[in-house]
Biopython code that builds the backbone (N, CA, C, O; Angstrom):
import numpy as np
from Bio.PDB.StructureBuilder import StructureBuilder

atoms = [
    (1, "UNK", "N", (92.265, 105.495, 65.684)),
    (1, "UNK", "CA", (92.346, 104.754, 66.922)),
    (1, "UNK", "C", (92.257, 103.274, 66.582)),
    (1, "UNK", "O", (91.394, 103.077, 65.727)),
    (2, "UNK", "N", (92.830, 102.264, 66.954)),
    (2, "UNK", "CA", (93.224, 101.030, 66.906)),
    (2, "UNK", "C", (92.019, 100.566, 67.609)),
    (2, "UNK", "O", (91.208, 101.218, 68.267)),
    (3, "UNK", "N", (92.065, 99.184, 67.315)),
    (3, "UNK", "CA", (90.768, 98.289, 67.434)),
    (3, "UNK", "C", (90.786, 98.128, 69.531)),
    (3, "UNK", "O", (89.788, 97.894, 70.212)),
    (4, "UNK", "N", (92.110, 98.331, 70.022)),
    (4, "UNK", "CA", (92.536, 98.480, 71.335)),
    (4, "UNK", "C", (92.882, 99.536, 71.760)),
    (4, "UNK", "O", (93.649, 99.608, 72.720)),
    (5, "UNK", "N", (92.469, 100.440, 71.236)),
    (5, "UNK", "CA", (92.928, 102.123, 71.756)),
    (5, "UNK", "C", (91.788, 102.170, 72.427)),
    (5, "UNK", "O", (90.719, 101.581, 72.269)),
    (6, "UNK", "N", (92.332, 103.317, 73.558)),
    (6, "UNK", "CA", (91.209, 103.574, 74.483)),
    (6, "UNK", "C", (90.761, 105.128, 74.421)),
    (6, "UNK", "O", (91.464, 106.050, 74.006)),
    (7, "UNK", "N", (89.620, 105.209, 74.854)),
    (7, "UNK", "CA", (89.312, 106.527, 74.722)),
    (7, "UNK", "C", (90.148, 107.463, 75.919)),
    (7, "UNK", "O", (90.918, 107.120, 76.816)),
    (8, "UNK", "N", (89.719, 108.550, 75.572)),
    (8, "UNK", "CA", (90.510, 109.876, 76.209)),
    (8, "UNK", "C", (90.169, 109.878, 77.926)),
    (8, "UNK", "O", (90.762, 110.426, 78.855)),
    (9, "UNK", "N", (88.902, 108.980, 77.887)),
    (9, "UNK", "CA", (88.234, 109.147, 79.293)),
    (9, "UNK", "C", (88.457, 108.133, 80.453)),
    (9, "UNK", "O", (87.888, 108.173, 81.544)),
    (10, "UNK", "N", (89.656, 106.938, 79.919)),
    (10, "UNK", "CA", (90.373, 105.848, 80.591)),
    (10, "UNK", "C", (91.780, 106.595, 80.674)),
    (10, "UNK", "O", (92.733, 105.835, 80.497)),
    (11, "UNK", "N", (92.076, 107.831, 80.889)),
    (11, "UNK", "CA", (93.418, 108.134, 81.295)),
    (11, "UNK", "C", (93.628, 108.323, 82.258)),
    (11, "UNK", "O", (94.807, 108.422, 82.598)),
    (12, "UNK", "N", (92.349, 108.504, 83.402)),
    (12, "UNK", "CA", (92.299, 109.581, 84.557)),
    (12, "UNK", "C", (93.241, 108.002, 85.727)),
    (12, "UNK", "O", (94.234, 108.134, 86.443)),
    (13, "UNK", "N", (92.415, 106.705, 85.474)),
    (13, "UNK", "CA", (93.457, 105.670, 85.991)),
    (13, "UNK", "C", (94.890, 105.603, 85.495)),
    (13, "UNK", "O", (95.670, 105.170, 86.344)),
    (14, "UNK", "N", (95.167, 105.771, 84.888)),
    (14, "UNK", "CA", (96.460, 105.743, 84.344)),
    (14, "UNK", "C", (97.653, 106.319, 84.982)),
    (14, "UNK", "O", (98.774, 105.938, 85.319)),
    (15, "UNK", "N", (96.772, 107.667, 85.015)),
    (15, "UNK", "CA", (97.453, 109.003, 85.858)),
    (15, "UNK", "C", (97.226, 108.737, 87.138)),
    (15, "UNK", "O", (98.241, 109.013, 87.778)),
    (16, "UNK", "N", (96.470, 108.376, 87.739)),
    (16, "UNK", "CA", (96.564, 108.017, 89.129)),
    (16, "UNK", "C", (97.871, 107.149, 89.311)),
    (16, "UNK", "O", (99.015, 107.418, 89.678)),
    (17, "UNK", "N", (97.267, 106.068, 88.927)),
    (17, "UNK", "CA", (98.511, 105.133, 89.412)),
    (17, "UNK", "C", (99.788, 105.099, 89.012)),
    (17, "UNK", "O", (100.432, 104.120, 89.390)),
    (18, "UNK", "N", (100.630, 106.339, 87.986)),
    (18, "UNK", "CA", (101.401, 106.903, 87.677)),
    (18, "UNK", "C", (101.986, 107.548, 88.588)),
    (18, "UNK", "O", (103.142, 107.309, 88.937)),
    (19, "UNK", "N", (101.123, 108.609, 89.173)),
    (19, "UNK", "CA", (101.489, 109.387, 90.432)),
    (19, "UNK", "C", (101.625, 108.850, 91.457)),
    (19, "UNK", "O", (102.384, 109.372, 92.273)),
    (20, "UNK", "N", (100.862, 107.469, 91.828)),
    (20, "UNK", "CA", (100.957, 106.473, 93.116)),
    (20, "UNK", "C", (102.563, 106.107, 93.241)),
    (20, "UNK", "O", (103.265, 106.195, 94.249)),
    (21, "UNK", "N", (103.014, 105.576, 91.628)),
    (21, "UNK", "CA", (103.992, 104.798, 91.171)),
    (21, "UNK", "C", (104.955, 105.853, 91.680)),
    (21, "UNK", "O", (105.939, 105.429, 92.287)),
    (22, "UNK", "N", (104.801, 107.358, 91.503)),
    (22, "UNK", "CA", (105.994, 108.158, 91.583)),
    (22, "UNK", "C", (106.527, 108.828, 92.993)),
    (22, "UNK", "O", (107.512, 109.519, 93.252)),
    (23, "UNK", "N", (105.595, 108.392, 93.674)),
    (23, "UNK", "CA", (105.793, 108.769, 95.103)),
    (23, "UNK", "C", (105.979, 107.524, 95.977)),
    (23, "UNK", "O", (105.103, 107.443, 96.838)),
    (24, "UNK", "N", (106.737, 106.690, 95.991)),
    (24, "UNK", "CA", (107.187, 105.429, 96.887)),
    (24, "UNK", "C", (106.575, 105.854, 98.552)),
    (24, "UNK", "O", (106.491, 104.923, 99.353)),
    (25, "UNK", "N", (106.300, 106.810, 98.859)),
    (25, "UNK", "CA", (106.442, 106.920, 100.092)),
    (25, "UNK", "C", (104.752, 106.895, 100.766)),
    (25, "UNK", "O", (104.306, 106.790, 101.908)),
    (26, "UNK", "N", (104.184, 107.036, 99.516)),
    (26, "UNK", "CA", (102.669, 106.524, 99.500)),
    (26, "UNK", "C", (102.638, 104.907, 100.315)),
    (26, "UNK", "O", (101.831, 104.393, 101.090)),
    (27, "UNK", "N", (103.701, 104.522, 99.815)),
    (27, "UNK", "CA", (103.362, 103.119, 100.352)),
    (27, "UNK", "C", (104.621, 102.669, 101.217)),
    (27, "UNK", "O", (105.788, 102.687, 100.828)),
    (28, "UNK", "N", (104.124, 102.230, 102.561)),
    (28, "UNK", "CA", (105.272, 101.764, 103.173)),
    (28, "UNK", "C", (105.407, 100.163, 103.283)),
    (28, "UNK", "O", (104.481, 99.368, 103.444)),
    (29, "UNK", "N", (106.720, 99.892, 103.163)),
    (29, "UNK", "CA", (107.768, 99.082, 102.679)),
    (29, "UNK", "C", (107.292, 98.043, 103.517)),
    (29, "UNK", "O", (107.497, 98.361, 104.688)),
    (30, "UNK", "N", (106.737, 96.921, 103.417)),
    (30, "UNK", "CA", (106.259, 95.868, 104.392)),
    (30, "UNK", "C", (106.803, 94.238, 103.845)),
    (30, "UNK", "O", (106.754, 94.180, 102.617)),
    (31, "UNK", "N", (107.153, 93.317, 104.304)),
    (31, "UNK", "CA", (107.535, 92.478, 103.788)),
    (31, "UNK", "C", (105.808, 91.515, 103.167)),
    (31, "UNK", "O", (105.577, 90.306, 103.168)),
    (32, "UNK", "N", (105.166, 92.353, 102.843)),
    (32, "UNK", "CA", (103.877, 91.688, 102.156)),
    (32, "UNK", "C", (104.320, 92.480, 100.684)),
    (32, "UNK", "O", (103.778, 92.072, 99.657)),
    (33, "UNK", "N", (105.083, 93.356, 100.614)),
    (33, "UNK", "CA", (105.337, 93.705, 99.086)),
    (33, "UNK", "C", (106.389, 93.106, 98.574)),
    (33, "UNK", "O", (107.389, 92.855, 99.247)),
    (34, "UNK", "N", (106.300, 92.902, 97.696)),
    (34, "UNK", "CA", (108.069, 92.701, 96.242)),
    (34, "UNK", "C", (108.003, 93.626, 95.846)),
    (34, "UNK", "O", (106.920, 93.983, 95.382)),
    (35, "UNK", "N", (108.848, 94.279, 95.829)),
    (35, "UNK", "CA", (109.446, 95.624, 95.542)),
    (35, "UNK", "C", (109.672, 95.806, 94.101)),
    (35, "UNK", "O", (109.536, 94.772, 93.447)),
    (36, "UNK", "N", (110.002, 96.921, 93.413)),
    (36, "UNK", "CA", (110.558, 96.833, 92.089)),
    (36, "UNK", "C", (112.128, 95.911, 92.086)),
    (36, "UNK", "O", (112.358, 94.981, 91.312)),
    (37, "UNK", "N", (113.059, 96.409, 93.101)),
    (37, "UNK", "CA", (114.099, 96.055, 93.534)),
    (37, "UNK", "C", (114.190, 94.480, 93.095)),
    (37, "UNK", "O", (114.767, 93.952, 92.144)),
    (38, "UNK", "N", (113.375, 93.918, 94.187)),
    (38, "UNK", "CA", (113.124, 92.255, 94.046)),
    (38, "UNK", "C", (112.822, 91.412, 92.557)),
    (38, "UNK", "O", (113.151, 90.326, 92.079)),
    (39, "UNK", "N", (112.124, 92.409, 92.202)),
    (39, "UNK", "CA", (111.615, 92.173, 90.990)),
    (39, "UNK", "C", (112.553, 91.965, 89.926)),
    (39, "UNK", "O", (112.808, 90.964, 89.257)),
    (40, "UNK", "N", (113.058, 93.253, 89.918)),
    (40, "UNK", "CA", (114.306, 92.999, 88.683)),
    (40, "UNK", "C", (115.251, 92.417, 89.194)),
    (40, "UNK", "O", (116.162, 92.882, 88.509)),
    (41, "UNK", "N", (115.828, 91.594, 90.045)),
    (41, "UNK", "CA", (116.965, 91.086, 90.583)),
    (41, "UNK", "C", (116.217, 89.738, 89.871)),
    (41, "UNK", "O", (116.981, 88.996, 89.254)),
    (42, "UNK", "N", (114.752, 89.357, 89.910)),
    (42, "UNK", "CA", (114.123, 87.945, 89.527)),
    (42, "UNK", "C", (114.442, 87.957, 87.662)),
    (42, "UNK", "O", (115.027, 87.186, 86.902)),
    (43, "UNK", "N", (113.761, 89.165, 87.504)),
    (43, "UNK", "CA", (113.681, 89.126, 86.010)),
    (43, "UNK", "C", (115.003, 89.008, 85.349)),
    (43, "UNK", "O", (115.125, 88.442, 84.262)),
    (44, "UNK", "N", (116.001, 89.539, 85.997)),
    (44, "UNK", "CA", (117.091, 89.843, 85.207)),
    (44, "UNK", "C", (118.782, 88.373, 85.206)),
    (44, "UNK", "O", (119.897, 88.229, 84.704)),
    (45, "UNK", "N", (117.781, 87.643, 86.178)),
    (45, "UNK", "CA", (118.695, 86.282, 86.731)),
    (45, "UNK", "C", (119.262, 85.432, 85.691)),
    (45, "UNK", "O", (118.853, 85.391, 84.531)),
    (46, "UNK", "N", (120.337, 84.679, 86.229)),
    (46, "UNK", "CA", (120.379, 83.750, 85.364)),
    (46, "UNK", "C", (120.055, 82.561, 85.908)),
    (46, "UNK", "O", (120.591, 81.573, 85.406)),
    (47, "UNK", "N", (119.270, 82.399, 86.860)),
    (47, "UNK", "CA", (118.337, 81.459, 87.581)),
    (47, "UNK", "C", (117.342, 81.042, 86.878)),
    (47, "UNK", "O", (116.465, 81.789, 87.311)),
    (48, "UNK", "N", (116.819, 80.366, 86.076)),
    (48, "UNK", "CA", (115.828, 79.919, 85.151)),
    (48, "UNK", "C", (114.458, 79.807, 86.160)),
    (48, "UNK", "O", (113.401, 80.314, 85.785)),
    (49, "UNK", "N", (114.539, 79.232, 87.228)),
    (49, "UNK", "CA", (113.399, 79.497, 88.512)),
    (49, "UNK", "C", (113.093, 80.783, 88.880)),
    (49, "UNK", "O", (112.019, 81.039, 89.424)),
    (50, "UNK", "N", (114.027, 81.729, 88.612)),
    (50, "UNK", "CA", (113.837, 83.181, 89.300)),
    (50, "UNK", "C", (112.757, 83.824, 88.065)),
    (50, "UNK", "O", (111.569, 84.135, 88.145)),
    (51, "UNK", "N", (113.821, 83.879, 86.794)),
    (51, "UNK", "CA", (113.397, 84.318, 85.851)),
    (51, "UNK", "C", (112.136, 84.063, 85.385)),
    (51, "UNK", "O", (111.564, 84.963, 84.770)),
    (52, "UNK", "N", (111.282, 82.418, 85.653)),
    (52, "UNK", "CA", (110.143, 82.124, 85.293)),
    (52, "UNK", "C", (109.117, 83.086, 86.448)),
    (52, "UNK", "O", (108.103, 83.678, 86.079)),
    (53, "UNK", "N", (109.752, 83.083, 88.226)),
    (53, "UNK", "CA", (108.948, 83.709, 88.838)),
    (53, "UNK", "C", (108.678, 84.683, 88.456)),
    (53, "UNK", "O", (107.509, 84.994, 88.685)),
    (54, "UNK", "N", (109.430, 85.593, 87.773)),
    (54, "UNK", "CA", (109.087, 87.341, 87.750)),
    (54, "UNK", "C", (107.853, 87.355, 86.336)),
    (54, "UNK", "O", (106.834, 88.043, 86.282)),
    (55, "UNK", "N", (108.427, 86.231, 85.157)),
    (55, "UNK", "CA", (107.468, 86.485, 84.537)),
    (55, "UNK", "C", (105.925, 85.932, 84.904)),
    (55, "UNK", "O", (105.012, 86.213, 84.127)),
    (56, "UNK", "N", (105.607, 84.982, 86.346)),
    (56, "UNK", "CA", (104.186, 84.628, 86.558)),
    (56, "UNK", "C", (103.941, 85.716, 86.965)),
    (56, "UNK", "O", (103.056, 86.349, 86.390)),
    (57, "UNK", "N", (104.733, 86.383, 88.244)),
    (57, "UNK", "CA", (104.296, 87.347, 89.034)),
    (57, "UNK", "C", (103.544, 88.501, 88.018)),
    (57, "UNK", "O", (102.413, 88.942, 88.218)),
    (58, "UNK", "N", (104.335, 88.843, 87.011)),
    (58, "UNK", "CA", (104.088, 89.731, 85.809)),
    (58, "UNK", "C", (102.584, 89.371, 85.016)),
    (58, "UNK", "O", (101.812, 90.196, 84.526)),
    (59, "UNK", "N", (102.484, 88.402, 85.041)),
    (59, "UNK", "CA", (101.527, 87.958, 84.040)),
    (59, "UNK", "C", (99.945, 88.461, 84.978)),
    (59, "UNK", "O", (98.991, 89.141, 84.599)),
    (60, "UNK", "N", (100.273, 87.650, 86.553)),
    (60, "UNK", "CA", (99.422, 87.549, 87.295)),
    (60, "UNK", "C", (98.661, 89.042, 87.655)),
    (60, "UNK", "O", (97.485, 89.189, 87.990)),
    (61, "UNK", "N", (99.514, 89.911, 87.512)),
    (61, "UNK", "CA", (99.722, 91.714, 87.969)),
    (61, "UNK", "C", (98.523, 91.976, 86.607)),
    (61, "UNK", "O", (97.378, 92.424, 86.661)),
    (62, "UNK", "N", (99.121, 91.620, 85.737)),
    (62, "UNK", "CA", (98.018, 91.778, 83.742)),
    (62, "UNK", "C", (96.848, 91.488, 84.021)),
    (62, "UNK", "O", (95.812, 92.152, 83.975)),
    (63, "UNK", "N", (97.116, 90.182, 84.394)),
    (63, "UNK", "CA", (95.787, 89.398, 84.534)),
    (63, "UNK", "C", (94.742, 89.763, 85.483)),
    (63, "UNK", "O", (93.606, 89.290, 85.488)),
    (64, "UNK", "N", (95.206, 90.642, 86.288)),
    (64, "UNK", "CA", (94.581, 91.083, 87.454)),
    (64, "UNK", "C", (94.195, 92.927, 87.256)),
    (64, "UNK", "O", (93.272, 93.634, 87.661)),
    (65, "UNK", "N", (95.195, 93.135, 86.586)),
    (65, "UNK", "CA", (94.864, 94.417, 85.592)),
    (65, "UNK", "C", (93.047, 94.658, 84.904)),
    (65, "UNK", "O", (92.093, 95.420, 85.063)),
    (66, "UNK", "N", (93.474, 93.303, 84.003)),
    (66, "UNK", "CA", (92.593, 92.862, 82.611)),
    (66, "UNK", "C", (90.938, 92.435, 83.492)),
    (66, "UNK", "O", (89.762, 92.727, 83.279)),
    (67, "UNK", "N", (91.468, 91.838, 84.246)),
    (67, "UNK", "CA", (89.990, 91.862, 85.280)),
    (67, "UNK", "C", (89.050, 92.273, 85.771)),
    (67, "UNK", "O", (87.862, 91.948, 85.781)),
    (68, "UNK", "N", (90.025, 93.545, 86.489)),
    (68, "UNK", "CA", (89.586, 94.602, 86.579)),
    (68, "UNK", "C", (88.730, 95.756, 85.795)),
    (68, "UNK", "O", (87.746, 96.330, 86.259)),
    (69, "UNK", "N", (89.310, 95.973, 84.518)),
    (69, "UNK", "CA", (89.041, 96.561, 83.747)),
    (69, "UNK", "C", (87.956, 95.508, 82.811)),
    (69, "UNK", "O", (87.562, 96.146, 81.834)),
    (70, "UNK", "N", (87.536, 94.488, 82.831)),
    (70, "UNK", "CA", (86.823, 94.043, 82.099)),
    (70, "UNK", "C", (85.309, 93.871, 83.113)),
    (70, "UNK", "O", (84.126, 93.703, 82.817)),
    (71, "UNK", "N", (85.921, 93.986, 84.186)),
    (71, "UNK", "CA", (84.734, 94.000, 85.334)),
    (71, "UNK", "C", (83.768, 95.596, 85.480)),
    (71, "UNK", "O", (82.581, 95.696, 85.792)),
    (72, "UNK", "N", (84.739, 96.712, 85.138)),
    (72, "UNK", "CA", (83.988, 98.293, 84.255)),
    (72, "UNK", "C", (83.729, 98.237, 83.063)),
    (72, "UNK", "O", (83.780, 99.325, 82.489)),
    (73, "UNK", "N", (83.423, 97.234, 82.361)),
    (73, "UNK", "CA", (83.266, 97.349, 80.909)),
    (73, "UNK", "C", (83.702, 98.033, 79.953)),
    (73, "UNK", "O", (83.169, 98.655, 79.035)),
    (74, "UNK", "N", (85.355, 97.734, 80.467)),
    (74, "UNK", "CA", (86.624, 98.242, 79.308)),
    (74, "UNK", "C", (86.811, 97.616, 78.687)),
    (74, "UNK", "O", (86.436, 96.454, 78.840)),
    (75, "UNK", "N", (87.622, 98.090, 77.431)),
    (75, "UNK", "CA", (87.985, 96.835, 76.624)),
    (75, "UNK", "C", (89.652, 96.639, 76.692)),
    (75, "UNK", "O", (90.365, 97.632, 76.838)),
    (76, "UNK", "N", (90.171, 95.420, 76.587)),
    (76, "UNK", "CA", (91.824, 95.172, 76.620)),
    (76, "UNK", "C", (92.610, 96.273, 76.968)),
    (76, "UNK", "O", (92.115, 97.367, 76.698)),
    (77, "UNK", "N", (93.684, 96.264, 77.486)),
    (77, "UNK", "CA", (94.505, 97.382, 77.396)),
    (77, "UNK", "C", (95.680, 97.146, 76.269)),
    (77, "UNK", "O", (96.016, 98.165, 75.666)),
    (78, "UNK", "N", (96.275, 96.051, 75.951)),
    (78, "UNK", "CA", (97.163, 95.516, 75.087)),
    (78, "UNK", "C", (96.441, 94.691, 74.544)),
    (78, "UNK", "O", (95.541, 94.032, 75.066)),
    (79, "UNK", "N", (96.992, 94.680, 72.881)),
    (79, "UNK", "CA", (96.687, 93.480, 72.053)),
    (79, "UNK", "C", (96.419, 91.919, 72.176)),
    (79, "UNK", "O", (97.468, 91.460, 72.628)),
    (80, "UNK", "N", (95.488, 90.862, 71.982)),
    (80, "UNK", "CA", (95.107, 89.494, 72.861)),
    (80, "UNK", "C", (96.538, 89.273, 72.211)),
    (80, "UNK", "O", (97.149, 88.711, 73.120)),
    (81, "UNK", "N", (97.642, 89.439, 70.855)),
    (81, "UNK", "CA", (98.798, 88.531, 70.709)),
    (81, "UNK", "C", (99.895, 89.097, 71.845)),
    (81, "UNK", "O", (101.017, 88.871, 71.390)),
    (82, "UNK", "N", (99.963, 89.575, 72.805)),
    (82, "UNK", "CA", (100.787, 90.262, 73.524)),
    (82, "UNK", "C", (101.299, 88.616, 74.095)),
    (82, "UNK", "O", (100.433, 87.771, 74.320)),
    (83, "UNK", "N", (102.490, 88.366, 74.248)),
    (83, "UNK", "CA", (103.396, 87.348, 75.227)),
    (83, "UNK", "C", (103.604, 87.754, 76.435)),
    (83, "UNK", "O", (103.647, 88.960, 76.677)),
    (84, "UNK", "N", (103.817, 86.544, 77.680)),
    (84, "UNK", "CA", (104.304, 87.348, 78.875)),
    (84, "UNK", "C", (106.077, 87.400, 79.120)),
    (84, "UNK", "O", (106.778, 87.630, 80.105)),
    (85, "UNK", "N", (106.341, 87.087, 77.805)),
    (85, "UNK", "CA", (108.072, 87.348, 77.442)),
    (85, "UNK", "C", (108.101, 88.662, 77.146)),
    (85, "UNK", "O", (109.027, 89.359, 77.559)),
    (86, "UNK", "N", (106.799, 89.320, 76.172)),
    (86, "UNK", "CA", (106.832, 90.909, 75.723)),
    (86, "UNK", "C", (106.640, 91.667, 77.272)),
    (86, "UNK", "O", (107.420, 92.495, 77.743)),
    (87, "UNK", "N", (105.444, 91.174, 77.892)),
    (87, "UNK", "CA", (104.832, 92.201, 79.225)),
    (87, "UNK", "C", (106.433, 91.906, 79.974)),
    (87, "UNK", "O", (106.855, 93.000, 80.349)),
    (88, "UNK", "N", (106.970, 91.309, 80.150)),
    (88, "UNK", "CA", (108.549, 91.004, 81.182)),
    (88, "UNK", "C", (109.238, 92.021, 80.611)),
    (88, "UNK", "O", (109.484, 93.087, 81.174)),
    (89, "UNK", "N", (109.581, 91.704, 79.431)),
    (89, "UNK", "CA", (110.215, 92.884, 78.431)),
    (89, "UNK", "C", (109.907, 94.465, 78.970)),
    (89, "UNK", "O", (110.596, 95.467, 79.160)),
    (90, "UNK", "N", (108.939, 94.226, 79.061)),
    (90, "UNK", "CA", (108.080, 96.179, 79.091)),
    (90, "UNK", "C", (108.473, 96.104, 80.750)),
    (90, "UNK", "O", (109.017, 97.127, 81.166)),
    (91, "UNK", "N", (108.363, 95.536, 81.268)),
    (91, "UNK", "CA", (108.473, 95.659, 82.920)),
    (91, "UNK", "C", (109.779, 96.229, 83.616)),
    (91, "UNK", "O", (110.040, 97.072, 84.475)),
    (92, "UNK", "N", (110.585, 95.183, 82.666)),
    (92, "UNK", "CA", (112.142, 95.074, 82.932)),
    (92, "UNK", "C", (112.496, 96.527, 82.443)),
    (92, "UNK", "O", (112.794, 97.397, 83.262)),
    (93, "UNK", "N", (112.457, 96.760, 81.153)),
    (93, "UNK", "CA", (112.578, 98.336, 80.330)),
    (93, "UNK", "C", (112.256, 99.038, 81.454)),
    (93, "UNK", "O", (113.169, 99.588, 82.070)),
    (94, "UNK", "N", (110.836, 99.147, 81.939)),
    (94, "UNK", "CA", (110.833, 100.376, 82.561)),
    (94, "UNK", "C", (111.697, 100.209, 84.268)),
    (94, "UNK", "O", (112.420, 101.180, 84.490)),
    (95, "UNK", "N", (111.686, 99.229, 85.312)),
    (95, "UNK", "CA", (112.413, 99.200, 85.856)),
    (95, "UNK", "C", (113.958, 99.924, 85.368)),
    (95, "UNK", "O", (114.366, 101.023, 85.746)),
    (96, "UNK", "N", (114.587, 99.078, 84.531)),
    (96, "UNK", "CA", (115.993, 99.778, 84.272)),
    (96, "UNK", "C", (116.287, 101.606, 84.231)),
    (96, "UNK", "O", (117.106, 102.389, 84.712)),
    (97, "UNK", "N", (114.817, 101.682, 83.162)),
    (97, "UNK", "CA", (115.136, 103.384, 83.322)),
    (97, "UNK", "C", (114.339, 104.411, 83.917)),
    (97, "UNK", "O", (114.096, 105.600, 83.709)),
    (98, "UNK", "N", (114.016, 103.508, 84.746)),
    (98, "UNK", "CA", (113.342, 104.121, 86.285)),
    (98, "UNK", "C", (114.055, 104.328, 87.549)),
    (98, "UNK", "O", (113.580, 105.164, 88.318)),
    (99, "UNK", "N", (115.034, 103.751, 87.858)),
    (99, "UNK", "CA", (115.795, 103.488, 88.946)),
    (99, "UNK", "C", (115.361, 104.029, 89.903)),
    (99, "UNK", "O", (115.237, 103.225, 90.827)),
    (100, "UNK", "N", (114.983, 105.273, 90.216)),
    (100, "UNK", "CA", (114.450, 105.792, 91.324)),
    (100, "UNK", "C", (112.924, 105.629, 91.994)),
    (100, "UNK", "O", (112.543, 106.157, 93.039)),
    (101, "UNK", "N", (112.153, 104.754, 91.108)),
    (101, "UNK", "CA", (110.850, 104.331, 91.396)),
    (101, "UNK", "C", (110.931, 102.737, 92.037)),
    (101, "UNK", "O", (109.982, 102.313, 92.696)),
    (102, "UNK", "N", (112.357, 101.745, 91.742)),
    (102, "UNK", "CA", (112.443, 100.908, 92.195)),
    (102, "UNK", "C", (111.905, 100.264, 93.406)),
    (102, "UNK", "O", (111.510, 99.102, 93.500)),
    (103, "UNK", "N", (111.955, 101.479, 94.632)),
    (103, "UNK", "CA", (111.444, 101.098, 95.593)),
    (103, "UNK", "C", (109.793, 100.777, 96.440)),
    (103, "UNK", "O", (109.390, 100.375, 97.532)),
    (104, "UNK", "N", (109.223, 101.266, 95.096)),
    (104, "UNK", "CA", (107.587, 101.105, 94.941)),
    (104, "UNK", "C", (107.557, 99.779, 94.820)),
    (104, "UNK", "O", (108.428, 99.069, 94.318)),
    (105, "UNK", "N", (106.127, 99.325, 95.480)),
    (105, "UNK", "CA", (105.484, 98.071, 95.085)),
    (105, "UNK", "C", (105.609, 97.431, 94.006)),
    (105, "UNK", "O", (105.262, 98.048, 92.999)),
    (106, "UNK", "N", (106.009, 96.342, 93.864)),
    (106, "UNK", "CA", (106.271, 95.598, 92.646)),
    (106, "UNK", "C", (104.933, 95.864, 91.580)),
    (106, "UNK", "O", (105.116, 96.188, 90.406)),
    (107, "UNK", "N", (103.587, 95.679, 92.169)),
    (107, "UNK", "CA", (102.975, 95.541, 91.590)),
    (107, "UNK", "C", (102.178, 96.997, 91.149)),
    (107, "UNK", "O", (101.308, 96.896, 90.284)),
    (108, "UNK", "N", (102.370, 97.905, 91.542)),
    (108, "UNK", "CA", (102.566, 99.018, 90.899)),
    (108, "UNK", "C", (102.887, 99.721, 89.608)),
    (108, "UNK", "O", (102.380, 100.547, 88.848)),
    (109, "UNK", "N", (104.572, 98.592, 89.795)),
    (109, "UNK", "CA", (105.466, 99.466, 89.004)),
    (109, "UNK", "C", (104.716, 98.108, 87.683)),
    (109, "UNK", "O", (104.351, 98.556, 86.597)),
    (110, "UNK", "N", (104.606, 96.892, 87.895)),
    (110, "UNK", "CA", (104.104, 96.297, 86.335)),
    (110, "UNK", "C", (102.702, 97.341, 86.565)),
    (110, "UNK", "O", (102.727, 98.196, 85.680)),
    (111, "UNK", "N", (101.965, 97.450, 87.129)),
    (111, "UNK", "CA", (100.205, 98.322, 86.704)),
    (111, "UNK", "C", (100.912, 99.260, 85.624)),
    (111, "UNK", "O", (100.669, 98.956, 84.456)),
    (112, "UNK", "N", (101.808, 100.431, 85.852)),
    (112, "UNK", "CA", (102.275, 101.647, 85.005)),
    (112, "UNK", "C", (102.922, 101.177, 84.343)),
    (112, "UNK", "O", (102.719, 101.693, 83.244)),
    (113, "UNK", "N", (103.838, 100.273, 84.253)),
    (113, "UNK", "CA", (104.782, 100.316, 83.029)),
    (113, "UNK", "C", (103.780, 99.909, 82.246)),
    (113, "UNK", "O", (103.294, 100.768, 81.510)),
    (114, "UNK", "N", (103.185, 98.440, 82.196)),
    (114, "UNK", "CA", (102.056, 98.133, 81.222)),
    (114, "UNK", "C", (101.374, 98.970, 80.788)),
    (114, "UNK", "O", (101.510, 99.111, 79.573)),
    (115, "UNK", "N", (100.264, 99.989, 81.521)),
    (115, "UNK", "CA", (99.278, 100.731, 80.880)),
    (115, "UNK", "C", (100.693, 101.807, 80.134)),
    (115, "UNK", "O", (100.321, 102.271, 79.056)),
    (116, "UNK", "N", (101.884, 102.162, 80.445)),
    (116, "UNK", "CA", (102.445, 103.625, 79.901)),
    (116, "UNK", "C", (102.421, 102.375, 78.122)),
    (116, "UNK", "O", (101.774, 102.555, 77.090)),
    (117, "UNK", "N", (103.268, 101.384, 78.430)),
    (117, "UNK", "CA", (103.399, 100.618, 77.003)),
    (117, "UNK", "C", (102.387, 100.721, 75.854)),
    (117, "UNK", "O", (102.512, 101.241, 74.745)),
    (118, "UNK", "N", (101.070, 99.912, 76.574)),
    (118, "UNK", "CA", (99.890, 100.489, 75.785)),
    (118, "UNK", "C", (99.117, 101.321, 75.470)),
    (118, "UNK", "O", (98.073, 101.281, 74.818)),
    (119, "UNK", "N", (99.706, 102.171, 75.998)),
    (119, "UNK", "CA", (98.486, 103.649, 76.211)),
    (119, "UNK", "C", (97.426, 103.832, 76.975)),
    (119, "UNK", "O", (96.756, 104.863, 76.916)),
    (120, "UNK", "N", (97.134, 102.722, 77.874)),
    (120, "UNK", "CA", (95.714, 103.008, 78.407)),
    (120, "UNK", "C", (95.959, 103.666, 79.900)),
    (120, "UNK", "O", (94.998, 104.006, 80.590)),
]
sb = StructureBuilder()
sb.init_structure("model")
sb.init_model(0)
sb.init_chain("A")
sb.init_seg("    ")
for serial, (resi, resn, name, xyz) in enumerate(atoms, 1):
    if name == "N":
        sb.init_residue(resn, " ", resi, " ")
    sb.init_atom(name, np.array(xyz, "f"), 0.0, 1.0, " ", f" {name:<3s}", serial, name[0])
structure = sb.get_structure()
């Protein structure tokens, strides 16, 4: 196990919000969400303004992740050298070959793609 691996007993979140992630209908569609939809239309721009938004929004979703989990006395979920060019990367990936989860909460779909990336 890696100096950031998590134990067996931080999966049970994982899986939750996996299953949250896989049922869109858990959550209804309100213009207080960004959607996955929205999301990758930002990330994937050739708008240099768009593209920077998706990666704060992204970072902010981590950061709010990492908070969380440091507020239960977890440790990291990803490596401290992780970029928020890599977490965009992992976001975007799983958007693309997700297509049918698109319509979940933006901030959802970065919670799962991140923890599926790192394992936690």
């Amino acid at each position: 196990m890696g100096a950031w691996a998590l134990p067996m007993s931080r999966f049970p979140l994982c899986i939750a919000l996996a299953a949250v992630a896989a049922s869109s209908a858990a959550y209804p569609q309100t213009e207080a969400f960004k959607s996955g939809n929205a999301l990758l239309r930002e990330c994937v721009s050739s708008n240099e303004v768009f593209r920077a938004s998706c990666t704060a929004y992204i970072v902010g979703v981590v950061d709010s992740v990492e908070s969380f989990r440091a507020n239960n006395g977890n440790t990291p979920c990803a490596p401290r050298t992780v970029e928020a060019g890599q977490l965009r990367d992992v976001v975007v990936k799983f958007l693309q070959e997700n297509p049918t989860q698109r319509d979940a909460p933006a901030a959802v779909i970065v919670t799962v793609a991140y923890a599926k990336a790192w394992g936690c």
